[in-house]
Wavefront OBJ file of the C-alpha trace (Angstrom):
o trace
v -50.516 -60.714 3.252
v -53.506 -59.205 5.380
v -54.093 -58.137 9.225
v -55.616 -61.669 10.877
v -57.150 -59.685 13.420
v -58.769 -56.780 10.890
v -60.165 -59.599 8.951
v -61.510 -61.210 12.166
v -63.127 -58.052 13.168
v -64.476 -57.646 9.864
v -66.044 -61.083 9.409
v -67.238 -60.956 13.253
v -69.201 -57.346 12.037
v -70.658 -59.015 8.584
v -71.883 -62.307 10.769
v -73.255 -60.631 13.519
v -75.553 -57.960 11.783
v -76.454 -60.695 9.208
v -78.156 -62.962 12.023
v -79.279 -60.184 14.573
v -82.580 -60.267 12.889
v -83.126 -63.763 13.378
v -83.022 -63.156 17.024
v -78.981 -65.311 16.944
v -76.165 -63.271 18.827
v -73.193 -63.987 17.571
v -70.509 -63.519 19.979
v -67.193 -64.983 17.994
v -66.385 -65.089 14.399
v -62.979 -65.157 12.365
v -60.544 -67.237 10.288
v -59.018 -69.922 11.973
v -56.932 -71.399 8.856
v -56.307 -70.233 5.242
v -55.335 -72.614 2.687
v -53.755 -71.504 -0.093
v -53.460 -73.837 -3.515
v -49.613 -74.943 -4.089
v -49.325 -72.741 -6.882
v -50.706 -69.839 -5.084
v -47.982 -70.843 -2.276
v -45.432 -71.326 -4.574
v -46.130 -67.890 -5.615
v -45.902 -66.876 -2.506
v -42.655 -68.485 -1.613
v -41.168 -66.626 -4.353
v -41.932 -63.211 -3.584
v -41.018 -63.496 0.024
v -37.836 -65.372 -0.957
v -37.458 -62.401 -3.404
v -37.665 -59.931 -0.745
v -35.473 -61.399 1.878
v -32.948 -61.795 -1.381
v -32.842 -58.082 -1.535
v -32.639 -57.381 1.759
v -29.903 -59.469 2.089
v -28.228 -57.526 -1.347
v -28.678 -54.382 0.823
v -26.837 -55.563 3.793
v -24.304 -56.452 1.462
v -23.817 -53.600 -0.461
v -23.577 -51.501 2.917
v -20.873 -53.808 4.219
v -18.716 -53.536 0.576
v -19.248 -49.772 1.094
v -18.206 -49.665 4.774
v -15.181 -52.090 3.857
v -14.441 -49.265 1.094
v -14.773 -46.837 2.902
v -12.564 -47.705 6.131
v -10.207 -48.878 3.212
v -10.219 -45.300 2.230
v -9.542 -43.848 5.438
v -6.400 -46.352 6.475
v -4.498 -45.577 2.993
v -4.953 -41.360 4.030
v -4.036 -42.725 7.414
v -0.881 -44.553 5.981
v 0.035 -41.756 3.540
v 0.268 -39.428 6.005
v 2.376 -41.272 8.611
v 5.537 -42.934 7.606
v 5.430 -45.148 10.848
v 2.165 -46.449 9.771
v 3.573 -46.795 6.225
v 6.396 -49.009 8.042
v 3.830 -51.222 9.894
v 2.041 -51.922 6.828
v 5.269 -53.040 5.146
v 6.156 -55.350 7.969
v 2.634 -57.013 7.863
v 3.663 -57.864 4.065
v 7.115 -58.852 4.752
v 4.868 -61.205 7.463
v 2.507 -62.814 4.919
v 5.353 -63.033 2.417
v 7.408 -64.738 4.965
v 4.989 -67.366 6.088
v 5.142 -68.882 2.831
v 8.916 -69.263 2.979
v 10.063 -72.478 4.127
v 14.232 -71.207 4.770
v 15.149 -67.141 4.668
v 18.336 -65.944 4.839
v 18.632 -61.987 5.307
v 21.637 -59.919 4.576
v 21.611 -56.080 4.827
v 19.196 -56.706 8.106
v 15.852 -56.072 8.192
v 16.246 -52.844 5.910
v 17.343 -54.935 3.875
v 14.788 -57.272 3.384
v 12.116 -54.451 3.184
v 14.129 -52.507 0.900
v 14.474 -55.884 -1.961
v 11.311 -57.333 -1.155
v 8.414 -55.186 -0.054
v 7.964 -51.510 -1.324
v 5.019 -50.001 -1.588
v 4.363 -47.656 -4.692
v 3.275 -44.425 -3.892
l 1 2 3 4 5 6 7 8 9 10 11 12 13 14 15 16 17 18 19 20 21 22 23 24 25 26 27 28 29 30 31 32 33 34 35 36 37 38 39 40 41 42 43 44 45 46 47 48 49 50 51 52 53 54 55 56 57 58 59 60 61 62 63 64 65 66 67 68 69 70 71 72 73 74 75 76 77 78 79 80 81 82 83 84 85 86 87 88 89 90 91 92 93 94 95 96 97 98 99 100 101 102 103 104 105 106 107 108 109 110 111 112 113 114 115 116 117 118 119 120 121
């Protein structure tokens, strides 16, 4: 809103050069306490709550884009590595199987992978 101490200096010039000639030295003068009008706070309120809103929006726009981005690099990661291509279909057999209450596997773990989990390339 404005500099406290720019406005103190300011007033403390304007006082003391008004009463110098009066014989009065002035030695402190400033603004203790401004009160605004509830609408003019209000107001206020608003465009600071405004700001930290898009500040906020930025943060979160850079985290989607990071989130993207690493995204990005682990799929070029995982299409060029077919061990890291098998880890990622293990983590999905994983979460598939933790919402299995009985499993019964035949063909082994190949299997499994081979019915249940591929991953389209």
């Amino acid at each position: 809103m404005f500099d406290k101490a720019s406005l103190d200096a300011d007033i403390f010039g304007y006082v003391r050069g008004s009463v110098s000639g009066f014989g009065i030295e002035v030695l402190v003068a400033g603004v203790k306490d401004v009160i605004l009008s509830g609408e003019m706070r209000e107001i206020i309120n608003a465009v600071v709550q405004a700001e930290k809103q898009a500040q906020a929006n930025v943060i979160r726009r850079g985290e989607e884009a990071n989130a993207a981005h690493s995204l990005l690099n682990t799929a070029k990661l995982i299409e060029d590595s077919p061990v890291l291509m098998r880890l990622k279909e293990l983590e999905v057999l994983e979460k598939v199987t933790e919402k299995i209450d009985k499993l019964t596997v035949f063909g082994g773990l190949d299997g499994v992978l081979k019915q249940w989990v591929t991953i389209r390339q």
